[in-house]
DOMARLUM-142351 format. One line per field, with one value per atom (N, C-alpha, C): residue in three letters; x, y, z; atom name. Coordinates in pm, 1 decimal, always signed. Layout:
N
pagu Ala,... .
x X,... .
y Y,... .
z Z,... .
dofi CA,... .
This chain:
152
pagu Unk,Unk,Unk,Unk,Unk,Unk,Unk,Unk,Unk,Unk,Unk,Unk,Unk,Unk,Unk,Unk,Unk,Unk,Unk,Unk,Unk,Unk,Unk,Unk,Unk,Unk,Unk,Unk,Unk,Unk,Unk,Unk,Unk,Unk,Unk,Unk,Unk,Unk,Unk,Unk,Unk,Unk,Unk,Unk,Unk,Unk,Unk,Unk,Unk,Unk,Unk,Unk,Unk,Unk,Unk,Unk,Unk,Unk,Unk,Unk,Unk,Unk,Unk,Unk,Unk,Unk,Unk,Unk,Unk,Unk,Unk,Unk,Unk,Unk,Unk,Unk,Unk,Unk,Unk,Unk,Unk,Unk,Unk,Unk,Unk,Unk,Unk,Unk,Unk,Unk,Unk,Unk,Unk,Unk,Unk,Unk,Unk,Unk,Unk,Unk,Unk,Unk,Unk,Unk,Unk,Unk,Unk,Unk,Unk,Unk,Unk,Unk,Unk,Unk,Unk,Unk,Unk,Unk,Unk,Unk,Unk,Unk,Unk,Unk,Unk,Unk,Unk,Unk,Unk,Unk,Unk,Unk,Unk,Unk,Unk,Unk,Unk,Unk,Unk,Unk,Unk,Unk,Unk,Unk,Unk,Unk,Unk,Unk,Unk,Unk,Unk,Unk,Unk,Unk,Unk,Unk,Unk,Unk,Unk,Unk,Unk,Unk,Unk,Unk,Unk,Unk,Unk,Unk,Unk,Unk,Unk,Unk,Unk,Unk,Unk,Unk,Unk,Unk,Unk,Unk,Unk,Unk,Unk,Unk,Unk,Unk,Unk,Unk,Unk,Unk,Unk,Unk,Unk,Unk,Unk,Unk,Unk,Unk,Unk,Unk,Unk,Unk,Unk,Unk,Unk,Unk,Unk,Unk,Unk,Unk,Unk,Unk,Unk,Unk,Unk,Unk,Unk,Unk,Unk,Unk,Unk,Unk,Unk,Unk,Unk,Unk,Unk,Unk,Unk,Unk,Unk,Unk,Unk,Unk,Unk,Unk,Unk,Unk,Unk,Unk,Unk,Unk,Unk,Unk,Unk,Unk,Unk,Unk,Unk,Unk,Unk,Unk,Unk,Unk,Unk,Unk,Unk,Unk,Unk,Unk,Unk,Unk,Unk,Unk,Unk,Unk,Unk,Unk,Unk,Unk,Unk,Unk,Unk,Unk,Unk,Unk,Unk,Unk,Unk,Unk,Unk,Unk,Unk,Unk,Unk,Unk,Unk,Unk,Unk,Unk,Unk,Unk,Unk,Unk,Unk,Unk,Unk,Unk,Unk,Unk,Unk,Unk,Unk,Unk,Unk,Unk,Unk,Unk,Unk,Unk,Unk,Unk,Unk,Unk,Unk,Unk,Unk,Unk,Unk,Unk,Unk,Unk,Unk,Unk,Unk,Unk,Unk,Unk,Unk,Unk,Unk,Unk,Unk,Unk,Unk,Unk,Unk,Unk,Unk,Unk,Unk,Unk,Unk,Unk,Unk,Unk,Unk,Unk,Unk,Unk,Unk,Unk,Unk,Unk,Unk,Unk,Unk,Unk,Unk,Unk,Unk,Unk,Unk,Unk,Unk,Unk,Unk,Unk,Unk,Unk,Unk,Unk,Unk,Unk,Unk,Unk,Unk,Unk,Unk,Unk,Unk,Unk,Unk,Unk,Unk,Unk,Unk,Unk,Unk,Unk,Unk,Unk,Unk,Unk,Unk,Unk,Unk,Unk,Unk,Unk,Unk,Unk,Unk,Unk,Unk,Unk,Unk,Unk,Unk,Unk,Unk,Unk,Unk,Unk,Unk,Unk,Unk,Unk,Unk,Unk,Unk,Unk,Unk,Unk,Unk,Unk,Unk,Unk,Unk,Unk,Unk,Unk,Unk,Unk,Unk,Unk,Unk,Unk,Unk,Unk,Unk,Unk,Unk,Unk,Unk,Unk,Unk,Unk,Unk,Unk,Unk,Unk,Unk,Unk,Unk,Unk .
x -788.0,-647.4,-568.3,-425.6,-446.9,-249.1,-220.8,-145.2,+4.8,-21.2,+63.7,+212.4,+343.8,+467.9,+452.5,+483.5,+509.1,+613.5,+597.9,+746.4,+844.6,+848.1,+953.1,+1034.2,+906.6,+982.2,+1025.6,+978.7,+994.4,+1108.0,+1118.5,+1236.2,+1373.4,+1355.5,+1453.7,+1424.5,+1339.6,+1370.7,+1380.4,+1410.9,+1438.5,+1621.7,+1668.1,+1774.6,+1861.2,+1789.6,+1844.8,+1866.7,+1759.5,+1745.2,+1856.8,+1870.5,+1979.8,+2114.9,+2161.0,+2255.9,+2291.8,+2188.9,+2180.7,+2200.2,+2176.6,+2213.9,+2374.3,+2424.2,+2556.6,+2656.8,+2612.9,+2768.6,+2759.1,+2638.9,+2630.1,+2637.0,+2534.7,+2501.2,+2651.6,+2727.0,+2861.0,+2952.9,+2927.5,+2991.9,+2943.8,+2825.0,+2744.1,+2757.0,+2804.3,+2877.6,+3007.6,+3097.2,+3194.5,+3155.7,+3083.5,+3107.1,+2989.6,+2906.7,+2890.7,+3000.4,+3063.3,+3177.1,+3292.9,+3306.5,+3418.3,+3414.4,+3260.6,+3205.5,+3287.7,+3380.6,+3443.3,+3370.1,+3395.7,+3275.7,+3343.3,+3232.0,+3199.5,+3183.6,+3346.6,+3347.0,+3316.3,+3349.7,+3295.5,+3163.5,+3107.4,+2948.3,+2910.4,+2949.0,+2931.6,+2972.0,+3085.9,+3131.6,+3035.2,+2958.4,+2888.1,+2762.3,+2685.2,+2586.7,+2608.7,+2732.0,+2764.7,+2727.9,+2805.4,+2823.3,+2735.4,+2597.0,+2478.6,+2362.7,+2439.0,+2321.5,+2226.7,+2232.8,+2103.7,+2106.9,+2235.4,+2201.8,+2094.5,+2061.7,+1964.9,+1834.6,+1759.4,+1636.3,+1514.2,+1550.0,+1439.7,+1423.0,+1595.6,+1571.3,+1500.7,+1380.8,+1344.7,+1442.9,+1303.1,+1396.2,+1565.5,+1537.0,+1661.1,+1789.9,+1786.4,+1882.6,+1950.7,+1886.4,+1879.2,+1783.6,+1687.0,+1586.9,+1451.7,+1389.4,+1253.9,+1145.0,+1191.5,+1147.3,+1057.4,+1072.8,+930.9,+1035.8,+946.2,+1042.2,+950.4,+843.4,+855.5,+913.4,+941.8,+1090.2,+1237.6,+1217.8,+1370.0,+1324.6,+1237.2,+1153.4,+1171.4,+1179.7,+1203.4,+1339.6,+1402.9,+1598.9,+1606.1,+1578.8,+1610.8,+1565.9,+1456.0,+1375.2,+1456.4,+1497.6,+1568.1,+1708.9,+1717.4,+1902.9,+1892.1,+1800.8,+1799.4,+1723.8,+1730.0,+1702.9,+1801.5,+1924.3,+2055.6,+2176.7,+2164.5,+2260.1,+2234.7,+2186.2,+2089.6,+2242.9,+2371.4,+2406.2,+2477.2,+2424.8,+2453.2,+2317.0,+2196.5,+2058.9,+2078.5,+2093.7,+2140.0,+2242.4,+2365.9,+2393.1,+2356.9,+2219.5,+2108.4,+2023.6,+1994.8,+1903.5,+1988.5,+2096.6,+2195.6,+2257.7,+2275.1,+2275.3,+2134.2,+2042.7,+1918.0,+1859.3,+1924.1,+1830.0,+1928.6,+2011.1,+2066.4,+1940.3,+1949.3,+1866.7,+1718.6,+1657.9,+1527.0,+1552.5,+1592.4,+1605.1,+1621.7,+1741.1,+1791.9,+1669.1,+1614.2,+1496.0,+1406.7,+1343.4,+1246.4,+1256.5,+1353.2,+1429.7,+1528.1,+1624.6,+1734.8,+1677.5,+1768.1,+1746.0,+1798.1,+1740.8,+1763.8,+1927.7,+1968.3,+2146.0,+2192.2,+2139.7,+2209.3,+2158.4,+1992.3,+1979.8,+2081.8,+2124.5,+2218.3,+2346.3,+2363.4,+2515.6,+2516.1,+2432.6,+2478.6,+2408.7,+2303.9,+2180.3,+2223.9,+2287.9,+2389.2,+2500.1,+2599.2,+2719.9,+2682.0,+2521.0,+2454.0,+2376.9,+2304.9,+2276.2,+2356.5,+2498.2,+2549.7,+2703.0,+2631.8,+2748.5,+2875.9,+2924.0,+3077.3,+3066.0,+2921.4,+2927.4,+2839.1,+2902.0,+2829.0,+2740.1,+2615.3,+2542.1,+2567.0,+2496.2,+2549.9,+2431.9,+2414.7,+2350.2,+2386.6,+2408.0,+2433.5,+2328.8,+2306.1,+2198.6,+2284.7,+2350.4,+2407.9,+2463.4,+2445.1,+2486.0,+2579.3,+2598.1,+2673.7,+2564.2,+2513.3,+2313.2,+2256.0,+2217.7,+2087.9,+2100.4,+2232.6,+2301.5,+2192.0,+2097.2,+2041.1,+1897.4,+1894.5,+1746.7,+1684.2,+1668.5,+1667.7,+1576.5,+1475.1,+1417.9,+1472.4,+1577.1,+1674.3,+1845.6,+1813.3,+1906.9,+1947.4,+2008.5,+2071.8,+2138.2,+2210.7,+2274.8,+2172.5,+2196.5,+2122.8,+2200.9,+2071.3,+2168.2,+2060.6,+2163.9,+2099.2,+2141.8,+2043.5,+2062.3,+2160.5,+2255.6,+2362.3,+2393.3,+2351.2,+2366.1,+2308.4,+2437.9,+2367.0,+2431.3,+2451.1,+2490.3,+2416.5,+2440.7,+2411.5,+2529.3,+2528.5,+2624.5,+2530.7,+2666.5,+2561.1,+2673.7,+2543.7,+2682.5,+2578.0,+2713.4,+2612.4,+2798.1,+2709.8,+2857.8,+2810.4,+2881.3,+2808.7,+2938.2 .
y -8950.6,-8916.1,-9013.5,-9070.8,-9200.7,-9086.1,-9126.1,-9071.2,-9178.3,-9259.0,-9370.3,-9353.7,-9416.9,-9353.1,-9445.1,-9388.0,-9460.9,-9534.5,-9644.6,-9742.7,-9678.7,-9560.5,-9491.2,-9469.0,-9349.0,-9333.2,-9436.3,-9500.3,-9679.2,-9707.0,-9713.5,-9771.2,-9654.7,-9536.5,-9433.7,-9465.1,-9444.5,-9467.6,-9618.4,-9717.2,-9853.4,-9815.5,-9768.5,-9711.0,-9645.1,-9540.8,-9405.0,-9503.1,-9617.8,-9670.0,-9743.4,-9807.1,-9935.7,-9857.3,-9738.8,-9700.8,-9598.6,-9574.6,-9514.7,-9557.7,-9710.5,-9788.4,-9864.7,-9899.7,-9923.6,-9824.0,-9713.4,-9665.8,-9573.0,-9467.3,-9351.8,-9328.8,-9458.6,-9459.3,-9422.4,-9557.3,-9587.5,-9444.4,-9331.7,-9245.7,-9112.9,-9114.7,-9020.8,-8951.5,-9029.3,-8980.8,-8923.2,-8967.4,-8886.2,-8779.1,-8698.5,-8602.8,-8479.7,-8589.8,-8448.6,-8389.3,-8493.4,-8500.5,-8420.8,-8430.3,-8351.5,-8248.3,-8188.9,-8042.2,-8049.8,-8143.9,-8129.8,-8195.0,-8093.5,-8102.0,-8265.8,-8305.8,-8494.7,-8541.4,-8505.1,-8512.1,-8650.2,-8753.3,-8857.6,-8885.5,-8833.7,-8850.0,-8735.5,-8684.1,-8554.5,-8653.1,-8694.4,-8793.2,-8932.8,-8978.1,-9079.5,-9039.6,-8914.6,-8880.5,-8839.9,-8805.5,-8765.8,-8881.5,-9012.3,-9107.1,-9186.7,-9153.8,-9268.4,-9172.6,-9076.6,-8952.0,-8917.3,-8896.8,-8838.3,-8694.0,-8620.8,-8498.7,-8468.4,-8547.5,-8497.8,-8544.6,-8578.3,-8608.3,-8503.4,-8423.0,-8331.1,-8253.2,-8293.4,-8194.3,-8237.9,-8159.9,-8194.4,-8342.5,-8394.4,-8518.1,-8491.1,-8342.4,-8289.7,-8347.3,-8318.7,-8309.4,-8409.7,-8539.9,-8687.1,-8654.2,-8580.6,-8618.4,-8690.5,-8682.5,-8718.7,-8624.3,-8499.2,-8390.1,-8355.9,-8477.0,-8498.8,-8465.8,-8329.8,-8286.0,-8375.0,-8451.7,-8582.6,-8655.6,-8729.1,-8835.1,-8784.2,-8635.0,-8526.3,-8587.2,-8545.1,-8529.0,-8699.3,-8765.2,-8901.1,-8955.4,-8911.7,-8937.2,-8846.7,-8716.3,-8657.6,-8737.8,-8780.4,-8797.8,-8934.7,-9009.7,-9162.0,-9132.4,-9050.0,-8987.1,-8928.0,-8890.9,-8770.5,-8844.7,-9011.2,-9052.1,-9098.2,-9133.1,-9187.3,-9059.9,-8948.0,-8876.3,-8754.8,-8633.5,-8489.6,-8479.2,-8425.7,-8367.2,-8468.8,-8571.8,-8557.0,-8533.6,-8583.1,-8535.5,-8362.7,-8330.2,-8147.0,-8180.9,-8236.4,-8215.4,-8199.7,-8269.8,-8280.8,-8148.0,-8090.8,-7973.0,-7843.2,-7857.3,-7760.4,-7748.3,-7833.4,-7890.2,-7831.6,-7845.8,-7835.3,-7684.9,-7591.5,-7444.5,-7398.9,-7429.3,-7293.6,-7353.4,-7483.8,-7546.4,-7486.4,-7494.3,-7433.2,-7324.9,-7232.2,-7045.0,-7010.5,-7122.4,-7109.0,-7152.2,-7261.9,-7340.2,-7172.4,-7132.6,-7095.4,-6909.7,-6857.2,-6778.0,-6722.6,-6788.3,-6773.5,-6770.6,-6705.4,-6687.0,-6839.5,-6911.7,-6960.2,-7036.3,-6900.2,-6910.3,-6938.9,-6877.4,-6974.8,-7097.7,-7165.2,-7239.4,-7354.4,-7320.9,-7396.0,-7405.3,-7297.0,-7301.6,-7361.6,-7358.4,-7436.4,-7537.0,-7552.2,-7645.2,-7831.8,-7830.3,-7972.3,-8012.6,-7877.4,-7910.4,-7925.4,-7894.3,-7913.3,-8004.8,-8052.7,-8241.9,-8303.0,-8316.7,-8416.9,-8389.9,-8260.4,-8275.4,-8228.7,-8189.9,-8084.4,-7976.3,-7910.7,-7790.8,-7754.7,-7708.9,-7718.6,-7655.2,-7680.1,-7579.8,-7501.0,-7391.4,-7297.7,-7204.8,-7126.7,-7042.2,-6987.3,-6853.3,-6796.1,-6677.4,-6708.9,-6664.3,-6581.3,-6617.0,-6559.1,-6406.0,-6304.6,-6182.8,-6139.6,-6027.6,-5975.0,-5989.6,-5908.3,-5790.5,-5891.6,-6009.4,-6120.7,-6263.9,-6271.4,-6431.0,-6511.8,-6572.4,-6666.2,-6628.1,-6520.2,-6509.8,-6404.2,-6485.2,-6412.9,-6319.3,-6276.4,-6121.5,-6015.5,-6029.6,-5946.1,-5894.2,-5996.3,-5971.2,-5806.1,-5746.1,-5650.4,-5594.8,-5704.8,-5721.1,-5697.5,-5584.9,-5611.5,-5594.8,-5613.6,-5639.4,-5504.0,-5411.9,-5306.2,-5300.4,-5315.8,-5320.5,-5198.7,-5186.0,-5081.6,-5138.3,-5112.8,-5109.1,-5257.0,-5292.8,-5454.0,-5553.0,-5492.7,-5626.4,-5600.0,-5638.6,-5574.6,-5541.9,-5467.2,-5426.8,-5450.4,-5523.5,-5607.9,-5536.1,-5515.2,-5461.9,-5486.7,-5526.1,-5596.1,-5687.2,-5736.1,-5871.9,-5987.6,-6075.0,-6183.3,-6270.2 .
z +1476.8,+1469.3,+1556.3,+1464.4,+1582.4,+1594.7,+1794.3,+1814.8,+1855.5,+1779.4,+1762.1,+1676.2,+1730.0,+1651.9,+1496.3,+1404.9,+1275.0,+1301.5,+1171.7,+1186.8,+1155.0,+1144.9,+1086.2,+1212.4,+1257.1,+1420.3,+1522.5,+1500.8,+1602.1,+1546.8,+1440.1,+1402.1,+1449.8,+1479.7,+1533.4,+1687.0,+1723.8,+1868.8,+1917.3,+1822.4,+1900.7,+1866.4,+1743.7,+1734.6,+1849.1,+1865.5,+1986.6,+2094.4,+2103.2,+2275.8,+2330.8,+2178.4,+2162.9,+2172.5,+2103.9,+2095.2,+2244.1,+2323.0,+2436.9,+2549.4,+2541.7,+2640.5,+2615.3,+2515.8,+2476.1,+2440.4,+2411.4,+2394.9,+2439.7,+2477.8,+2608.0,+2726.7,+2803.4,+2899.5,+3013.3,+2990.9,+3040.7,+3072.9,+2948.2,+2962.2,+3039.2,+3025.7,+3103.5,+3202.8,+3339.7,+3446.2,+3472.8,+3353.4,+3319.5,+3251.9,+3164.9,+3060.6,+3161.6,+3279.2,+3383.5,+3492.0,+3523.8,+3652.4,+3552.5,+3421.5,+3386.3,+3297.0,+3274.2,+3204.8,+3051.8,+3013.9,+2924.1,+2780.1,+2645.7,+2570.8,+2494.7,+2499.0,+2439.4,+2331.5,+2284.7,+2122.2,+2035.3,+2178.4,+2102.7,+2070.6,+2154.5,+2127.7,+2047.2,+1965.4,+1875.9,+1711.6,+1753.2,+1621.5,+1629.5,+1738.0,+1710.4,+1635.2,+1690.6,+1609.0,+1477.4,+1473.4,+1334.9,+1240.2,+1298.0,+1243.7,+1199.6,+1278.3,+1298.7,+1203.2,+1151.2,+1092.7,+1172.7,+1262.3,+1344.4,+1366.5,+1296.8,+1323.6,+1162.6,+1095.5,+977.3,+1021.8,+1162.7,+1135.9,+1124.6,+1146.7,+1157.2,+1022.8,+955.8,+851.7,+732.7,+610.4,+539.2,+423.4,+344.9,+237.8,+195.2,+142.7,+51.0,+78.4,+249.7,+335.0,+365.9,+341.8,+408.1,+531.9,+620.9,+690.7,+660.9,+775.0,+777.1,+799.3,+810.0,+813.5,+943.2,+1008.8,+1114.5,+1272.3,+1339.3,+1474.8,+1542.7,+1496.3,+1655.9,+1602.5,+1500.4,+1499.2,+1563.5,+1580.8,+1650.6,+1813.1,+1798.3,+1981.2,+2039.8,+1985.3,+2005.7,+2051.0,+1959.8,+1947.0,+2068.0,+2102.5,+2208.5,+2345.8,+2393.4,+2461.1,+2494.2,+2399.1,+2433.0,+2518.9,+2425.0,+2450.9,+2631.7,+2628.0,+2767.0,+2876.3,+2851.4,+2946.3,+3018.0,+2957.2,+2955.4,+3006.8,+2893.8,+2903.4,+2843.5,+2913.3,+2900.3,+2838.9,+2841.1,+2716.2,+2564.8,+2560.4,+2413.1,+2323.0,+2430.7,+2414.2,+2361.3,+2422.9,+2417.9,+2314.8,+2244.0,+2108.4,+2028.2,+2010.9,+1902.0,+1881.6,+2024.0,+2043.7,+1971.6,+2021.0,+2023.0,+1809.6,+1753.9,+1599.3,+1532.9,+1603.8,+1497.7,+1525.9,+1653.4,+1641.5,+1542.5,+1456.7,+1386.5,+1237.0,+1233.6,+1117.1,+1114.4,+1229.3,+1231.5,+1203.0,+1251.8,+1228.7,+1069.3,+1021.6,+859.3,+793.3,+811.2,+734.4,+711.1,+852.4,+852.3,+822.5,+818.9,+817.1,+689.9,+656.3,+585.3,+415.4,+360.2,+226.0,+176.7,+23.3,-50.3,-33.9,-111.5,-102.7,+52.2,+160.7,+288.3,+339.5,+292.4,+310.7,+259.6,+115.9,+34.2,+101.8,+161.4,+167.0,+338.8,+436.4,+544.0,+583.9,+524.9,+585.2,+555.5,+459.9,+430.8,+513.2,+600.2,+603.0,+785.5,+855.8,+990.5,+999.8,+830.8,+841.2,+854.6,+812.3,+790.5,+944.3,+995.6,+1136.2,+1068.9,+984.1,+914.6,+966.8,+945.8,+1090.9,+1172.1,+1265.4,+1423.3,+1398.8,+1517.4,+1539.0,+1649.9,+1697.3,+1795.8,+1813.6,+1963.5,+1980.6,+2049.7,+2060.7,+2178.8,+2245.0,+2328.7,+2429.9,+2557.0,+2577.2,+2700.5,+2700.6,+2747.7,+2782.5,+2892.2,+2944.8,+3078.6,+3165.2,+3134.9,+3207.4,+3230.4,+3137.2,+3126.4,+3155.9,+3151.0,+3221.1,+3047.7,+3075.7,+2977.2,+2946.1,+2995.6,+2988.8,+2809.8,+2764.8,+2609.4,+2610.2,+2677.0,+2700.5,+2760.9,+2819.6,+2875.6,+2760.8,+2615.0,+2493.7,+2485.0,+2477.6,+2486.3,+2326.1,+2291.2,+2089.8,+2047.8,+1918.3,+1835.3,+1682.9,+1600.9,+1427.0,+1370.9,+1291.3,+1234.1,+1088.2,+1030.3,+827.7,+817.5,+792.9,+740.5,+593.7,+450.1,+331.8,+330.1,+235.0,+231.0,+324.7,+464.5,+550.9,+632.6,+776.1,+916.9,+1013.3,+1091.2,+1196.5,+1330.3,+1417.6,+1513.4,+1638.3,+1669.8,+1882.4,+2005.4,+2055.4,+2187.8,+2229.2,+2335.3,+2389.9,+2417.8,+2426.3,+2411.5,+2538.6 .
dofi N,CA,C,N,CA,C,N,CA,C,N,CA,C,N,CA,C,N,CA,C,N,CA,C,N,CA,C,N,CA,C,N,CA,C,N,CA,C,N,CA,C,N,CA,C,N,CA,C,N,CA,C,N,CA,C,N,CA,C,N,CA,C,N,CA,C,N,CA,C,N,CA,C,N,CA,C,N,CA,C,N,CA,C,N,CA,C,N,CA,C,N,CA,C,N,CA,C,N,CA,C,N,CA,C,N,CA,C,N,CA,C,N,CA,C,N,CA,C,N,CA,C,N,CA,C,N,CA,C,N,CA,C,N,CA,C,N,CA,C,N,CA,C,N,CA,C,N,CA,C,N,CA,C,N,CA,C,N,CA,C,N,CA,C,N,CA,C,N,CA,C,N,CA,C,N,CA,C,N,CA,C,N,CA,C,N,CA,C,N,CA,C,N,CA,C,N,CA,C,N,CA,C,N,CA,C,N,CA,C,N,CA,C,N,CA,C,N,CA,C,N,CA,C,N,CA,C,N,CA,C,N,CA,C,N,CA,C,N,CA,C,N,CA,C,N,CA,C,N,CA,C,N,CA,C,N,CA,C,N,CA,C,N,CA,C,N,CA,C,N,CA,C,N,CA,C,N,CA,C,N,CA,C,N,CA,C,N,CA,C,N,CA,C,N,CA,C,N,CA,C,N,CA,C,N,CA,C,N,CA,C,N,CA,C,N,CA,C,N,CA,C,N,CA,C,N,CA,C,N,CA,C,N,CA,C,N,CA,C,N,CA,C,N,CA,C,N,CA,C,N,CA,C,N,CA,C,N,CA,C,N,CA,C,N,CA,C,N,CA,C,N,CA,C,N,CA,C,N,CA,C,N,CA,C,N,CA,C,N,CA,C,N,CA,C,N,CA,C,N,CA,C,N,CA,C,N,CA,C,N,CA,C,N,CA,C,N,CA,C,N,CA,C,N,CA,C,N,CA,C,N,CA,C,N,CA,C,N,CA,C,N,CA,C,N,CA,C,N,CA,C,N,CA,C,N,CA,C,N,CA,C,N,CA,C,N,CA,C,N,CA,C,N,CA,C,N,CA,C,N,CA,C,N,CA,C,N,CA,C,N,CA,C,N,CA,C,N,CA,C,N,CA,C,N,CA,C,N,CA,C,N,CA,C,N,CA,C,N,CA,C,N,CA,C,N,CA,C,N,CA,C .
């Protein structure tokens, strides 16, 4: 088993490295010093398609989460949150992939490859601060939806 990156992935992480050292790096110390969210670097990944690598062919991905694990890993040597843009884009994709019916794979799994819409999680509570075993919300089948209570 050889544990060597494909040219595929090489070719993404000479990408991520190149683009990590020119147009991230520089900004990095600003977007910690000013907590304020880093839309340009949200529109660069948009731009460079990297929010589709993990996702299957269909999607425009490569379907491969070590070609994901790579782009992150380059990114987060430079600058942990646009690294964390990527992380943050792809848990609603995993949950939908692995999770979601048909019809919602269709209906959001294109518009979170291609960065039109965000991804998001929310983890945080009153009671539990971040700690997701301490989740409190829950979702209860009432007919054909769910009714969800909790705070967030």
């Amino acid at each position: 088993m050889s544990y060597a990156l494909t040219d595929e992935q090489l070719e993404i992480q000479a990408l991520v490295r190149r683009v990590a050292r020119e147009r991230v790096a520089q900004r990095a110390d600003e977007i910690d010093r000013t907590a304020e969210y880093p839309q340009d670097m949200y529109d660069l990944l948009r731009e460079l398609g990297l929010f589709t690598v993990p996702f299957p062919a269909e999607y425009g991905g490569t379907g491969s989460m070590l070609s994901a694990a790579v782009a992150v890993e380059e990114f987060g040597r430079v600058c942990y949150n646009t690294a964390y843009l990527l992380l943050v884009q792809w848990l609603p994709f995993s949950a939908i992939l692995a999770g979601g019916s048909l019809e919602q794979q269709r209906r959001f799994l294109p518009g979170l490859a291609s960065g039109a819409l965000r991804g998001a999680f929310s983890t945080t509570e009153p009671q539990s601060g971040s700690d997701v075993s301490g989740i409190r919300t829950r979702a209860r089948k009432v007919d054909d939806s769910y009714r969800i209570t909790g705070s967030k």
